[in-house]
C-alpha positions in Angstrom: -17.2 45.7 5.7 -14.1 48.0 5.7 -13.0 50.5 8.0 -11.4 53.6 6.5 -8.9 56.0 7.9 -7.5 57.6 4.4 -10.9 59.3 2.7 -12.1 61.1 5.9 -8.0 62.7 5.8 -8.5 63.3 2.3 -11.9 65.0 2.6 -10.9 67.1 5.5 -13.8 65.7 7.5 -13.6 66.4 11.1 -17.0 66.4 13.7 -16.9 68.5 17.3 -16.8 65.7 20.3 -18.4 65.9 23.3 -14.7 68.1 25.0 -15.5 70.9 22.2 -12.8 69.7 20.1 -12.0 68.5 16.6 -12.0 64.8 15.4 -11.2 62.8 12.6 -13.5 60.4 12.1 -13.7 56.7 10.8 -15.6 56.0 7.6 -17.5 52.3 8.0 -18.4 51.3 4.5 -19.0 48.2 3.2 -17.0 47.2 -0.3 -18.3 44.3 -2.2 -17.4 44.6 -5.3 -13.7 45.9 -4.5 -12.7 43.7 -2.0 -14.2 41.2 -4.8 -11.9 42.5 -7.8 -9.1 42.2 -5.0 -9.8 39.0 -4.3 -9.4 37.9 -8.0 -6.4 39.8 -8.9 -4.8 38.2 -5.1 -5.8 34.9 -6.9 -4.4 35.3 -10.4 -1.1 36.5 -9.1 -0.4 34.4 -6.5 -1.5 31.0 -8.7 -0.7 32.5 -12.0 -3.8 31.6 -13.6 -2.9 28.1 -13.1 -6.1 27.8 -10.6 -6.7 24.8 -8.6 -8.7 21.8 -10.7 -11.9 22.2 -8.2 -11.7 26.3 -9.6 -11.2 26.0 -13.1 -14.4 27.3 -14.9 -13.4 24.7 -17.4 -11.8 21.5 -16.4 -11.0 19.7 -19.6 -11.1 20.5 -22.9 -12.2 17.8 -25.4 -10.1 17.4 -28.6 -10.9 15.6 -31.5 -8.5 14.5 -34.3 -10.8 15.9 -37.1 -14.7 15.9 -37.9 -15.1 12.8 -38.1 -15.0 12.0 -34.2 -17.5 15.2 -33.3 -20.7 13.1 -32.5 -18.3 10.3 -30.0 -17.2 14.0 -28.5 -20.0 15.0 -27.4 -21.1 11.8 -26.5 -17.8 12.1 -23.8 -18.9 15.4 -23.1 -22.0 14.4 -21.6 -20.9 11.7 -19.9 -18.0 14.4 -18.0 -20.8 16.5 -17.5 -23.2 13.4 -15.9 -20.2 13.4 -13.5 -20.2 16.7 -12.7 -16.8 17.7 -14.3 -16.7 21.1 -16.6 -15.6 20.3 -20.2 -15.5 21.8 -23.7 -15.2 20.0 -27.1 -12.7 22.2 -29.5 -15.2 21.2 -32.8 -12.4 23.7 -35.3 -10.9 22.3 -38.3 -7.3 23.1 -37.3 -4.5 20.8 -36.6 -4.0 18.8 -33.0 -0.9 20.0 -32.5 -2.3 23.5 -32.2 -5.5 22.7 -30.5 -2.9 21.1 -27.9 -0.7 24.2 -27.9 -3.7 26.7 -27.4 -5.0 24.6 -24.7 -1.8 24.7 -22.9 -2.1 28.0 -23.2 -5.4 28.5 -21.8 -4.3 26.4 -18.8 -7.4 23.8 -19.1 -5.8 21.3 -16.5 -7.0 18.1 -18.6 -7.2 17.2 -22.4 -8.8 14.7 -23.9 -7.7 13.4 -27.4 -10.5 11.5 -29.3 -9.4 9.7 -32.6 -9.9 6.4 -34.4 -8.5 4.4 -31.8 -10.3 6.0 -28.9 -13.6 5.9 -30.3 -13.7 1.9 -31.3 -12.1 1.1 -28.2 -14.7 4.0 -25.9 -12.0 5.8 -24.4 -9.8 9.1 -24.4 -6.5 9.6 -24.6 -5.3 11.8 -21.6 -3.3 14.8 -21.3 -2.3 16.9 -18.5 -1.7 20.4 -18.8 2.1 20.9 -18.4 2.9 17.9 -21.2 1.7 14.7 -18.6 0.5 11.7 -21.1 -1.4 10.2 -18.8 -2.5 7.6 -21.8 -5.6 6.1 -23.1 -8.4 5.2 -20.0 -11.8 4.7 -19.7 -14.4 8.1 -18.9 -15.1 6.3 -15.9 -11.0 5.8 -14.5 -10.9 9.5 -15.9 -13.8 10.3 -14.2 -12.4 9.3 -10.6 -8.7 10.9 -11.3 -10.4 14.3 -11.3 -12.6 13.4 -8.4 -9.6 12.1 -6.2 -7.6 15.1 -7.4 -10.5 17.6 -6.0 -10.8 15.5 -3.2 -7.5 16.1 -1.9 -7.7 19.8 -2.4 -10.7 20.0 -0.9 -11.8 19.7 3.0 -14.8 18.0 3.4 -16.8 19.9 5.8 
């Protein structure tokens, strides 16, 4: 719900009040979908797109050395998503170095490297967005660094 002083001014509206005179009055309107946009673009600006883990429409982004590792990437990608955490998997033939870069770019807060290594051993290798290596870890450990990281952004209620 606004109140607004500028279009009644702007239209020239004015009413008669109960002393015979003329009034400007006050437009009550509600706004959703403005005060919406404004929240957004309050939002981008002031966090730079860099949004806060728990707000991130996507909160890792799965990257797999080359074709070979697609079916252990998805198998990771459903265990994120059994723990309620937003991932993609990157499936493009292109090199790591610019899956990594675009990432970065994107501002997905987590990465997750799968090769050779990761899949015999069941792991991912971790990267934070901003360069962090946080190194190789189980889904599980990686699992409970994103919860703990919402956690502590978050008030429980």
């Amino acid at each position: 719900i606004q109140v607004d002083y500028n279009l009644p001014e702007r239209f020239d509206l004015s009413y008669k009040g109960s002393d015979n005179e003329l009034h400007r009055p006050i437009m009550i309107h509600r706004a959703p979908f403005g005060s919406l946009e404004r929240f957004v673009a309050i939002l981008l600006e002031h966090t730079g797109g860099n949004f806060p883990l728990w707000l991130m429409p996507t909160q890792c982004m799965i990257l797999s050395l080359s074709e070979k590792y697609e079916k252990y990437s998805e198998k990771v990608l459903n265990l994120l998503e059994n723990n309620e955490i937003r991932a993609l998997v990157d499936h493009r033939n292109e090199t790591i170095g610019k899956k990594i870069r675009e990432s970065e770019m994107k501002k997905f807060p987590y990465m997750l490297i799968i090769g050779e290594q990761e899949e015999k051993e069941n792991k991912v290798t971790v990267r934070k967005h901003g360069g962090e290596d946080l190194g190789m870890m189980s889904i599980e450990t990686f699992s409970s660094i994103i919860n703990e990281e919402i956690n502590k952004t978050l008030k429980s209620f």
